[in-house]
C-alpha positions as CSV (number, residue, x, y, z in Angstrom):
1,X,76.4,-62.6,-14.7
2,X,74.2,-59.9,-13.1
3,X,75.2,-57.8,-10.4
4,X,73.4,-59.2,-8.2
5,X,74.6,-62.8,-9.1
6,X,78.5,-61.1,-8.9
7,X,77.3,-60.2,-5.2
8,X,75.8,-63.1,-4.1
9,X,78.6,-65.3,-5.3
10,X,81.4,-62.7,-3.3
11,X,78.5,-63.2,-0.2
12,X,79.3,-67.1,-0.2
13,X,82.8,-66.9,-0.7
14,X,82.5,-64.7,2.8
15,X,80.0,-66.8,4.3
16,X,82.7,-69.8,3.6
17,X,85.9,-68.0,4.6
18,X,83.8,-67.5,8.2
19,X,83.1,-70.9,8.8
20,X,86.3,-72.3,8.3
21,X,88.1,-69.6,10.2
22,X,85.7,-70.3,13.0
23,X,85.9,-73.7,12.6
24,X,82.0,-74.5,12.2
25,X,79.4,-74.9,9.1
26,X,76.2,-73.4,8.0
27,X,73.0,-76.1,8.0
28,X,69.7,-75.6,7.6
29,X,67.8,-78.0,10.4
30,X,63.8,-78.1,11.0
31,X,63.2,-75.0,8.6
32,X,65.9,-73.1,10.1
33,X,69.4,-72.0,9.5
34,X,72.3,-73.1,11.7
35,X,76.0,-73.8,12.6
36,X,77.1,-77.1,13.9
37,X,80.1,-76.9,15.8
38,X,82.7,-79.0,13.6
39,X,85.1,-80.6,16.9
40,X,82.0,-81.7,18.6
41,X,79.3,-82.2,15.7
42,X,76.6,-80.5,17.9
43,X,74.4,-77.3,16.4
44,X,75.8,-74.6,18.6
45,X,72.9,-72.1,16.8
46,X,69.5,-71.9,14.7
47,X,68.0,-68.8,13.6
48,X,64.7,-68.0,11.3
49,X,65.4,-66.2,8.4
50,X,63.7,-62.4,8.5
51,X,63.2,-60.3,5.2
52,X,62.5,-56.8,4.8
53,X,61.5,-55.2,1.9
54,X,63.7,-51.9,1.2
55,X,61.6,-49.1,0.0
């Protein structure tokens, strides 16, 4: 496993942790990423992804 792979894989483990803590999950929903509110099964945020190029 790369690196990079190792990182990404410690990212989702995060990225889980989070939602459960906070009691919602991650969706993706017309092109963009979200979190839907588990109690009340309503998406409580969407967001576009942005990428920037490190130099």
């Amino acid at each position: 496993m790369t690196e990079a792979q190792k990182k990404a894989v410690e990212l989702q483990n995060e990225i889980e942790t989070a939602c459960v803590r906070y009691g919602l999950n991650l969706t993706i929903y017309d092109g963009k990423i979200g979190f839907v509110d588990q109690a009340n099964r309503k998406i409580v945020m969407l967001w576009d992804a942005k990428y920037k190029v490190r130099e």
